[in-house]
N, C-alpha and C positions, 0 to 999 in steps of 0.2 A: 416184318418186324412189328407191325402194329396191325390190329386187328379192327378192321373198318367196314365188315361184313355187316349190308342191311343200312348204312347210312348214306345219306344225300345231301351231296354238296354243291353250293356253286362258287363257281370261280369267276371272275369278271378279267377283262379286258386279257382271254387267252387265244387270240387269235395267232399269235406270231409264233414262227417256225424254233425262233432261237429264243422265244420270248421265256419270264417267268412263269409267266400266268400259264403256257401250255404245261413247261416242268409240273409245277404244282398239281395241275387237274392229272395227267397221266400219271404221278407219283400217288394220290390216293385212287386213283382207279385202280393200283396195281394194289393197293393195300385192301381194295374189297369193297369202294364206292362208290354208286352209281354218280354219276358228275355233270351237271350240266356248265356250259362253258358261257361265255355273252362275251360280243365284242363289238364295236362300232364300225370296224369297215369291213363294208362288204362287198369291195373290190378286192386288186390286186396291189392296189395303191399302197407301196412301200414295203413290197416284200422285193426281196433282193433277184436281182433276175435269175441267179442259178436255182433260185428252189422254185422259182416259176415253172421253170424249164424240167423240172424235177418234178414236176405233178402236184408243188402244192398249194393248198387252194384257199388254206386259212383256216376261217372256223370248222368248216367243216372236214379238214385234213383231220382237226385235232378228234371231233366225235369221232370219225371211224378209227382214230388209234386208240380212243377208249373202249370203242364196241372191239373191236379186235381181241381186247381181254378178257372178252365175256361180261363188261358191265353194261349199264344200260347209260346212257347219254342222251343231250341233247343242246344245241345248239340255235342258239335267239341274240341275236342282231339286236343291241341296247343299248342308248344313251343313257349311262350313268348320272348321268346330271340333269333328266328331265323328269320329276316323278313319276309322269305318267307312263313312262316307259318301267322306271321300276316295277314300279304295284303294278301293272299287266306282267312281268316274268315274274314276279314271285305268283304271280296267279295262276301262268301257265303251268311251272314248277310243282305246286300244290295238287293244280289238276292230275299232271302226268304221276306224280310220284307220289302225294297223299302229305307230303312231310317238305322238310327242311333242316338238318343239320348241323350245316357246317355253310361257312358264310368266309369266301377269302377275295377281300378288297385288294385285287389288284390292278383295277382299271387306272389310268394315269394319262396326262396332256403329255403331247408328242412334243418334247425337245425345239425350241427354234427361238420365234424374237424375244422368249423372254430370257435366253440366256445372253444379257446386257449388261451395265452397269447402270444401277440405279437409277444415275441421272437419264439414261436413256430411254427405262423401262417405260412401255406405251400401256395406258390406264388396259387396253382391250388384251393385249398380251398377257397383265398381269389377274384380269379379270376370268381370263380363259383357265389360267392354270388353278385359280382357287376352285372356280366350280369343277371341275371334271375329278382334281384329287382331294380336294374337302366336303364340296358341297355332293359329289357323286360318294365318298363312304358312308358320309351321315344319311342319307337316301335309302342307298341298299340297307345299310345297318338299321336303320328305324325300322323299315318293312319285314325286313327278318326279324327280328326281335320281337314284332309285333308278333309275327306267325309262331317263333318258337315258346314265346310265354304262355302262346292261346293252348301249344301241344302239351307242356307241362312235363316237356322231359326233358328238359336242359338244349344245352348245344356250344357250339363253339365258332368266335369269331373269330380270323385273324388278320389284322390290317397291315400291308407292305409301307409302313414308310420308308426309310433311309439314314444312313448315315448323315444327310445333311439334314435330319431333323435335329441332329446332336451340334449340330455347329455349322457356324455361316461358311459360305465362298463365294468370294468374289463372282461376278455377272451371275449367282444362281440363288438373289434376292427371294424373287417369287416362288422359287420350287424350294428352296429349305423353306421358308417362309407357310406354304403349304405343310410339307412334313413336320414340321415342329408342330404344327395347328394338329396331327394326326396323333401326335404323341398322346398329347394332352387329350383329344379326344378319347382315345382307348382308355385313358386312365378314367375319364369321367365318367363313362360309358358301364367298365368293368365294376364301375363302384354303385353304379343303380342296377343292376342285373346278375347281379355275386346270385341274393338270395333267388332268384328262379332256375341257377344251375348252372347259367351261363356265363363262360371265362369269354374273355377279350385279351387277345394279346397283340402286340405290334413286333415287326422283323422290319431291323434297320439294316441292308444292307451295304455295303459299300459297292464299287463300281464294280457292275453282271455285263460278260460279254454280250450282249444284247443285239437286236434291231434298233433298238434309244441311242445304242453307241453312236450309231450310222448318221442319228440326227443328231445328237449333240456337237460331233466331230465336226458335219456340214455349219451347223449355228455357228461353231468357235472357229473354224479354221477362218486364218490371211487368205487373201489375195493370192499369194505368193506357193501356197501349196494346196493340195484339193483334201476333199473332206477324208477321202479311201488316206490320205499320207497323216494328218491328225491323227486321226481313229489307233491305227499301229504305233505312232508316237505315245497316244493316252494309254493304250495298252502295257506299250512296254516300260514307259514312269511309272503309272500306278504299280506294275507288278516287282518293280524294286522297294519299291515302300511299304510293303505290305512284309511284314513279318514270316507271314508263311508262303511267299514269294510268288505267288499267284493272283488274278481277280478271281471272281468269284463266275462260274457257270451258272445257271438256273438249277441246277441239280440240288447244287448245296444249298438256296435258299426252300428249293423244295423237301431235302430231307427234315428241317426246321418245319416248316410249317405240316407236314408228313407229323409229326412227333405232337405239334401245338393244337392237330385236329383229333387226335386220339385220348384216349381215357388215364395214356401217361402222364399227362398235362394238368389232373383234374385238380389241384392243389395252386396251381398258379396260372394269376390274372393279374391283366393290367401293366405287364411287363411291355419292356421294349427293348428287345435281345440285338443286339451286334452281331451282324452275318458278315464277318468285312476278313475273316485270316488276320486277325490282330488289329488292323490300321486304325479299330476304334474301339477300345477298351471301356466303355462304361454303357 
């Protein structure tokens, strides 16, 4: 559908099997982009024991399903939120590939004590989730930005916030609290970097059958039932409330960002699009 032959993207935080972040990188590989992936764990630490059992290994599942397609890939183990880590992958990125792209934030803090209620929220919980999904976009996005101005041929950003950047919920203070900060970002962002060619946009989704489920479900459930009976409960609320009667898969936020990384897009920046099958209209 789109033509993405000869560009180079990276996608952050695409280690997980059911995750965004792998959809997204395999959905422009399929469109014709070499992809490099980054994600911070480099165990097996929280992937679900069937896909263990299943051969897979993480990051590195996701590069051989990109080389699979005949692109070129590569895979680096990166804290988002340390610079020093950035500015070494966009180094290495440059080395291997000459360029840079395409830039999709979707590294994110893993679901737990801070889905609290305010008064409960602990300063280190609340401080975890700003740096990894605030202070890790403005990071990668500075460094890239730098690199794409230096090349003089434009490029494209796109940052994952969420539906709860559009509006509060209860015990999820700190993570809307982040995504609203990301809104606002992309907008300030797309408005200093129009003139070098470079669009920003944001994709707010509503709730992706995910690996994050698995933790939010654990963070929220009682006592009285386990995180596996939550998780299918959150599933099946959300998915009556939702206008087009489903949550959303990683697919769908990937054919968006698919569409926002291409030369279709080239007219609009700074937007923050609704990935949610109705449940959030603005």
């Amino acid at each position: 559908m789109y033509d993405l032959t000869g560009k180079v993207a990276i996608v952050t935080g695409a280690g997980g099997r059911h995750g965004i972040g792998r959809s997204i990188a395999t959905r422009l590989a399929s469109e014709g982009a070499d992809v490099v992936v980054t994600d911070i764990v480099q165990s097996l630490e929280g992937i679900r024991p069937e896909d263990a059992l299943e051969g897979w290994e993480g990051l590195p599942s996701v590069v051989k399903e990109i080389e699979s397609m005949g692109r070129k890939s590569l895979g680096i183990y990166s804290d988002v939120s340390v610079q020093g880590d950035v500015n070494q992958l966009v180094k290495e990125v440059v080395e291997k590939f000459g360029k840079i792209d395409i830039l999709v934030n979707n590294a994110g803090s893993r679901p737990g004590k801070d889905r609290v209620l305010v008064v409960d929220l602990e300063e280190e919980a609340l401080d975890l989730v700003m740096r990894v999904n605030v202070k890790g976009t403005f990071l990668c996005s500075q460094a890239v930005v730098k690199q794409m101005i230096a090349q003089k041929s434009g490029g494209k950003i796109v940052v994952i916030s969420s539906g709860a950047g559009k509006k509060g919920i209860a015990k999820y203070a700190a993570y809307c609290a982040s995504k609203f900060a990301l809104i606002g970002f992309t907008q300030s962002l797309a408005k200093e970097v129009g003139e070098y060619g470079i669009n920003v946009n944001a994709i707010c989704p509503g709730l992706v059958d995910t690996e994050r489920v698995d933790f939010i479900a654990a963070a929220l459930a009682n006592s009285a039932e386990s995180g596996a009976e939550y998780r299918a409960e959150m599933i099946q609320e959300r998915s009556t409330v939702v206008p087009l009667g489903r949550v959303a898969q990683g697919e769908d936020i990937a054919n968006t960002a698919a569409f926002l990384c291409s030369d279709q897009s080239d007219y609009l920046t700074g937007l923050s699009i609704s990935v949610s099958g109705g449940s959030e209209m603005s």
